[in-house]
C-alpha positions in Angstrom: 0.0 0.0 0.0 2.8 2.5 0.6 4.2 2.5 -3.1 0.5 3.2 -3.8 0.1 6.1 -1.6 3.1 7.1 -3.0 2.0 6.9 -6.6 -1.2 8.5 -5.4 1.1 11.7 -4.2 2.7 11.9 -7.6 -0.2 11.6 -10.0 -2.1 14.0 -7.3 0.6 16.5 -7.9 0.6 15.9 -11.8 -3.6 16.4 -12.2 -3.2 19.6 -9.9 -1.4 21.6 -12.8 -3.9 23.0 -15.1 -1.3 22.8 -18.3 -0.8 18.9 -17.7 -4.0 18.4 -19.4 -3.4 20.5 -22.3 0.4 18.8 -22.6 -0.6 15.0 -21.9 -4.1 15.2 -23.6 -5.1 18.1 -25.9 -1.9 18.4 -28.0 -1.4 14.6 -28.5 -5.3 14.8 -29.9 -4.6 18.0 -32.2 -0.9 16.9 -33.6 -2.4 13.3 -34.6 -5.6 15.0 -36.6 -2.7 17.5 -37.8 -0.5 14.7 -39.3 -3.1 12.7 -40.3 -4.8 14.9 -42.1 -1.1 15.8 -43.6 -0.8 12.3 -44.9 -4.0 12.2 -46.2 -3.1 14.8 -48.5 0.3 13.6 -49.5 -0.3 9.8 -50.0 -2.5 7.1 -51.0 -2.6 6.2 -47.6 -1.5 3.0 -48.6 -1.1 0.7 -45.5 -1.3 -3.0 -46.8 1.8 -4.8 -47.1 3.6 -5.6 -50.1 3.7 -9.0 -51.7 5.6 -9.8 -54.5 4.4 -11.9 -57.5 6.3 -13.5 -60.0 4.5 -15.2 -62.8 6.6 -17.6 -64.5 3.8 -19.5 -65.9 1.9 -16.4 -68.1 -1.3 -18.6 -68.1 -5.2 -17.5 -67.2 -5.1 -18.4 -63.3 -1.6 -15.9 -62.4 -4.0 -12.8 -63.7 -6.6 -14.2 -61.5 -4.4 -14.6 -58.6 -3.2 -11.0 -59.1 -6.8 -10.0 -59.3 -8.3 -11.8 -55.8 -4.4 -10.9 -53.5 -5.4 -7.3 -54.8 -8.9 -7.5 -53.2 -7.3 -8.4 -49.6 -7.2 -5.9 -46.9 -4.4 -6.7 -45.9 -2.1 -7.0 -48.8 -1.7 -5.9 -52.1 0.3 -7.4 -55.2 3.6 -6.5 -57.0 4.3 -7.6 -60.1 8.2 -8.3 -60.7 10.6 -9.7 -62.8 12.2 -13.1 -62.4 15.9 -12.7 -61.2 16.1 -15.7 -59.8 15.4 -17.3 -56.4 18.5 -16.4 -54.7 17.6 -12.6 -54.8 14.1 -13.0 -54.3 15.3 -14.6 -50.8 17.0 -11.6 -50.1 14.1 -9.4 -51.3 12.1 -11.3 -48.3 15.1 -11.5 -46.2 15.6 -7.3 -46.3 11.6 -7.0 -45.4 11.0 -5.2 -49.3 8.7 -7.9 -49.6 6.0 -9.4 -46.8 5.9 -12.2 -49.1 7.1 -13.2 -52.5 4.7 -15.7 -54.7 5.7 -17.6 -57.9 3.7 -19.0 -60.1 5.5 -21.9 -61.5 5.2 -22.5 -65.0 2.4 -24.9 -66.4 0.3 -23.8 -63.2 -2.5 -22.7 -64.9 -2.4 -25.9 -67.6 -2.1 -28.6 -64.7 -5.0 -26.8 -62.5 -7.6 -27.0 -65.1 -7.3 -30.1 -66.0 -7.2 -31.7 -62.6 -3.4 -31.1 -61.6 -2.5 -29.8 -58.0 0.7 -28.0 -59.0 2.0 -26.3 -56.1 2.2 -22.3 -55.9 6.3 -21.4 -54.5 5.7 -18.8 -51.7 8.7 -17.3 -49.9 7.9 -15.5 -46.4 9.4 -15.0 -43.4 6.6 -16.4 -40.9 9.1 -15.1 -37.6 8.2 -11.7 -38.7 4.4 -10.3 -37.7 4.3 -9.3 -41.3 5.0 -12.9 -42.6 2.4 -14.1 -40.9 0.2 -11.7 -41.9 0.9 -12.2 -45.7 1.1 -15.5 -45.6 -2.6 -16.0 -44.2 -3.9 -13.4 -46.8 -2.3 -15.7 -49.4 -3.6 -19.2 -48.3 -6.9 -17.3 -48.3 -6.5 -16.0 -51.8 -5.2 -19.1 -53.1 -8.2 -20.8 -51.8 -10.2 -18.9 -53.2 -8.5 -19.2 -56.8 -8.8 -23.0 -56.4 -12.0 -22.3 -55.1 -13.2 -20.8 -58.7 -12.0 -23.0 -60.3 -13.3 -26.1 -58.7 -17.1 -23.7 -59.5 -16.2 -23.6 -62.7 -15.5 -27.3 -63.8 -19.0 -28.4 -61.7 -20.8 -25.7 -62.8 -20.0 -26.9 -66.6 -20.3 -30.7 -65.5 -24.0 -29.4 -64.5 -25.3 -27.9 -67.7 -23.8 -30.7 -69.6 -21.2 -28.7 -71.3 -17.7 -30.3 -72.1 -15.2 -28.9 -70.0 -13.5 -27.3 -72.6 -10.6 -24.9 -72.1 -12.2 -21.8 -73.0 -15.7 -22.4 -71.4 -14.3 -23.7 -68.4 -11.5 -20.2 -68.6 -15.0 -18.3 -68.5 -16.6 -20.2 -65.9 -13.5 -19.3 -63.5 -13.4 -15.9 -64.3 -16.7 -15.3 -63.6 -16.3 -16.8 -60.1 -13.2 -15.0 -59.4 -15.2 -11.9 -60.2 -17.6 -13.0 -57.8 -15.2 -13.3 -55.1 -14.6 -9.6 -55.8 -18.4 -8.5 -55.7 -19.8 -11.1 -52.8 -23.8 -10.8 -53.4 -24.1 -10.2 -49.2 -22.2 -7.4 -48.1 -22.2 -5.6 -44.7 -21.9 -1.7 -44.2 -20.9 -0.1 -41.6 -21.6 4.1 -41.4 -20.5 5.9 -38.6 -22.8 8.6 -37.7 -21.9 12.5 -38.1 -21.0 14.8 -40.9 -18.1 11.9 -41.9 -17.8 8.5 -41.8 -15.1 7.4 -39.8 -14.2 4.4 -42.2 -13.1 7.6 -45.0 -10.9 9.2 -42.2 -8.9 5.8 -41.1 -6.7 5.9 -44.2 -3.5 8.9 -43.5 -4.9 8.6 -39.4 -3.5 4.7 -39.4 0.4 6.7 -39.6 0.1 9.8 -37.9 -2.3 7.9 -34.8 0.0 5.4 -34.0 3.3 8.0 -34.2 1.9 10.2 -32.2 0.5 8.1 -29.3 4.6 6.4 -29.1 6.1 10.5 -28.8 3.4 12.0 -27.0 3.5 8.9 -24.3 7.4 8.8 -24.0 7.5 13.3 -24.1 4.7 13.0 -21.4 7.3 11.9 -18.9 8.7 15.6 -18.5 5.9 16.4 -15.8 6.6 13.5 -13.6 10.6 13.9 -14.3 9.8 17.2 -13.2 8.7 16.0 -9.6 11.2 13.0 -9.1 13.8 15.8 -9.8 12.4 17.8 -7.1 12.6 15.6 -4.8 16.0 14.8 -5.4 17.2 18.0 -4.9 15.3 19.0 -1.8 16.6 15.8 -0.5 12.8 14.6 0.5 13.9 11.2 -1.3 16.1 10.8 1.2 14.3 11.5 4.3 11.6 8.9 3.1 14.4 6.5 3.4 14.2 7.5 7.6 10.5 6.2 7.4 8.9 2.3 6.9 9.7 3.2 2.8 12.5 1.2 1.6 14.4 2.3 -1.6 13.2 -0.2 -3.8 9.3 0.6 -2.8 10.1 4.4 -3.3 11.3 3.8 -7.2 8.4 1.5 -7.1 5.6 3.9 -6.1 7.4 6.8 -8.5 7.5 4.3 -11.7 4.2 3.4 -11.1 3.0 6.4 -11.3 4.7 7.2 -14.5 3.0 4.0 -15.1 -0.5 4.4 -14.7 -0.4 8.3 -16.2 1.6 7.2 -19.1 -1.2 4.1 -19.7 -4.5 6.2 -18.9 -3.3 8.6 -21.8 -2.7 5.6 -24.5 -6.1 4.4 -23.5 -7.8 7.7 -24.6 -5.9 7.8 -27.9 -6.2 4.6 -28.5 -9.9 5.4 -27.9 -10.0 9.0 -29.8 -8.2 7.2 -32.9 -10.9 4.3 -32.9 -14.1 6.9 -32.3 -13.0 9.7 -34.2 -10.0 8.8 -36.7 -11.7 5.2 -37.7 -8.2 3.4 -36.6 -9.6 0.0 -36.2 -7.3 -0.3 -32.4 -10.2 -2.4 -30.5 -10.5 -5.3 -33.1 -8.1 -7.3 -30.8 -8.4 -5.7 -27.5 -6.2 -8.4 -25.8 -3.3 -7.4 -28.3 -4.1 -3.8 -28.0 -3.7 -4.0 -24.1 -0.3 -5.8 -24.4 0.9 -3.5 -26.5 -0.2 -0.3 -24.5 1.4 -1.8 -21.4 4.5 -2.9 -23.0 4.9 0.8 -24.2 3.4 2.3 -20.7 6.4 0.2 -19.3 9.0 1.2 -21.7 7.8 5.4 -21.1 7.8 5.0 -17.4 11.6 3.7 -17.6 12.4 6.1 -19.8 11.0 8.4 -17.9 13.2 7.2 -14.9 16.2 7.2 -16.3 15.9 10.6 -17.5 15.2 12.0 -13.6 17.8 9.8 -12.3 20.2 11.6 -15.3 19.3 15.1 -14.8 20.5 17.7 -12.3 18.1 20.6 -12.5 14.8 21.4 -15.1 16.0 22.3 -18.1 18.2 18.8 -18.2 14.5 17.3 -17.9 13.1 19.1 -20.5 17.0 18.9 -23.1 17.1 15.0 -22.2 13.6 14.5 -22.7 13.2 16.1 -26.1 16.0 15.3 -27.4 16.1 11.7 -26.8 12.1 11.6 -28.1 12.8 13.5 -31.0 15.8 11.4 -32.0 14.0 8.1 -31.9 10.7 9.5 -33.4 12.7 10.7 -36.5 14.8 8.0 -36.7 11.8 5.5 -35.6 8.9 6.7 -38.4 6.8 8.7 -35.5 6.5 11.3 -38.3 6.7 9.1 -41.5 6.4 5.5 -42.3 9.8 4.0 -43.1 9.0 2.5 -45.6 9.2 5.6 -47.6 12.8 5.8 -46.5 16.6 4.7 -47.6 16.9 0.8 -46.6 19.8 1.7 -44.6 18.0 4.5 -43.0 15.2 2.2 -42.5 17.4 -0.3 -41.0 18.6 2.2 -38.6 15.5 3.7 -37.9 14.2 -0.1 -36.5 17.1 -0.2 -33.6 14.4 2.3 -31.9 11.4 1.2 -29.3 9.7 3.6 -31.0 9.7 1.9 -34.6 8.9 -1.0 -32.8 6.0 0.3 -30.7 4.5 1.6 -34.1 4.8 -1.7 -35.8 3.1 -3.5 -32.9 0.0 -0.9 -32.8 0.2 -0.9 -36.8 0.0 -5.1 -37.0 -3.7 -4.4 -35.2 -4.8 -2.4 -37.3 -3.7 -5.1 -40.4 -5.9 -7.9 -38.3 -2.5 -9.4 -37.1 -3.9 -10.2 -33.6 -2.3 -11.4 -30.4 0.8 -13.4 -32.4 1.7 -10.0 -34.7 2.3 -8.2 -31.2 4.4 -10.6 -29.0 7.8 -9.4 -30.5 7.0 -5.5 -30.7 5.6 -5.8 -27.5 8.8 -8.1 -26.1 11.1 -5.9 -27.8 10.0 -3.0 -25.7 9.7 -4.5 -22.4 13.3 -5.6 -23.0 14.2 -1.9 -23.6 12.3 -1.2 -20.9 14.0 -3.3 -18.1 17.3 -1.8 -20.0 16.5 2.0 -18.9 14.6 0.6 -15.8 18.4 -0.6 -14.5 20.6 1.9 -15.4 18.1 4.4 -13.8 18.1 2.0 -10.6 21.9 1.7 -10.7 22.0 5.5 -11.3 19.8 6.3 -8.2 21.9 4.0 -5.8 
């Protein structure tokens, strides 16, 4: 209970200060519609992951297949050139790809008359976006087979010889089908706007600016842990029941709990408002807003334990946030970047927090989170340590 009276004290002092609200709540709300709305205007807004396809057999069915992976929400097709194996590995290998498909040659041949030739696919499944891709494709290619499988019975039916180019009509109607399903469900959000026409430059700028804001947020409560340090009231709590490790407890926590209850309510704003589909997994969701609540807290730490008066706060806290977001994709997806920028750029927690909140939004669910979400508790016990060796 004492690191929780404790906690109390701090957050107490923290909700007192009438610009804590604008700073923790209002900005992070206006900078994300502000970047959002920039993206919207300078991009597609293009956020499904690229798949490569390679069509080596130049028949009917790799058209077809090009035609249904472009209808998934979560991926959309590439057309390339045929190099050769080795560097299409390393296309997968260097993430330019989610996935890479081939269509062997003879594919299309060997399906419609009866074959199961087997499509190539090269993915990493380690990677959140492997999996992703690769479950997109299984349903695609299911759906191909699918067509075509309509196709020869719907022929059989009518009595028609399953001729090549009757039964090539048969499956491209059905694949067409696919892509204009007879039951459809809308959903309109109500207001001036739907919120599903909003979602699209919201999906960047939301996720960006709930990683900066969370981790800039820590100022205020650096501010007081500071404070305390140099008043030397941390050290007369060590003369009462409070023991050092429950007095770094009760001041984490509280960086804890604020740093959480703001990520809530822009996780909450960019679901509501921004049609950022956050609450589609909220088991995922929650791990990942505690695995970053955990990694803003420490950072948030070591930054107190680091500085000697308030403008340190304010010069280590701004600087190290703005370093990772630019170098993390807070203000632009990096896959716009250099490689080797790119590369850089995913040494960060914050290009792995935005990955983890960005495989929700792609339907990735609990799997597509455990190593964004690991990766920053691991930085997080990192900053937590040095800040606990720094204190002592």
């Amino acid at each position: 209970m004492r690191i929780v009276h404790l906690a109390l004290k701090d957050l107490s002092q923290i909700l007192r200060q009438k610009k804590s609200a604008l700073f923790l709540l209002l900005m992070p709300l206006l900078f994300t519609w502000l970047m959002g709305v920039l993206f919207g205007q300078n991009s597609d807004a293009e956020t499904r992951l690229p798949v490569g396809l390679v069509d080596r057999d130049g028949g009917i069915l790799g058209g077809h297949l090009a035609t249904l992976l472009d209808d998934s929400e979560s991926i959309r097709p590439v057309s390339l050139e045929d190099p050769g194996d080795g560097d299409l590995e390393e296309q997968v290998r260097s993430q330019d790809f989610a996935a890479i498909i081939i269509v062997p040659a003879g594919f299309s041949q060997q399906t419609l008359t009866g074959g199961s030739p087997q499509l190539i696919l090269l993915v990493d499944a380690n990677t959140p976006a492997g999996q992703i891709a690769e479950r997109a494709i299984a349903l695609s290619v299911t759906r191909l087979l699918g067509a075509v499988q309509a196709g020869r019975i719907s022929l059989a039916l009518a009595g028609d010889p399953l001729a090549e180019v009757h039964l090539s009509a048969a499956v491209e109607q059905a694949v067409h089908t696919w892509g204009s399903p007879r039951v459809t469900a809308a959903v309109q959000a109500s207001g001036p706007q739907p919120a599903s026409q909003l979602s699209g430059g919201f999906t960047q700028s939301s996720a960006g600016m709930m990683v900066f804001f969370v981790t800039i947020g820590m100022i205020t409560p650096g501010y007081i842990l500071l404070s305390e340090r140099r008043s030397r009231t941390l050290s007369r709590l060590l003369t009462t029941p409070l023991t050092r490790t429950q007095i770094i407890a009760g001041h984490s926590l509280a960086m804890f709990v604020l740093g959480l209850a703001q990520l809530l309510l822009l996780a909450l704003f960019g679901q509501l408002v921004l049609g950022v589909v956050y609450w589609q997994d909220p088991t995922a969701l929650l791990f990942m807003l505690i695995a970053l609540s955990s990694w803003s807290s420490s950072f948030g730490l070591l930054i107190s334990a680091l500085s000697h008066d308030e403008n340190q706060v304010v010069l280590f806290t701004l600087g190290a946030t703005l370093v990772f977001g630019l170098l993390g994709g807070a203000f632009f997806s990096l896959d716009i970047v250099d490689r080797t920028f790119a590369r850089i750029g995913r040494l960060t927690p914050t290009a792995w927090a935005i990955e983890g909140l960005q495989n929700i939004t792609l339907g990735g669910g609990f799997e597509a989170v455990l190593l964004p979400g690991g990766v920053l508790l691991a930085f997080s016990l990192l900053a937590f340590g040095l800040a606990v060796w720094r204190f002592r």
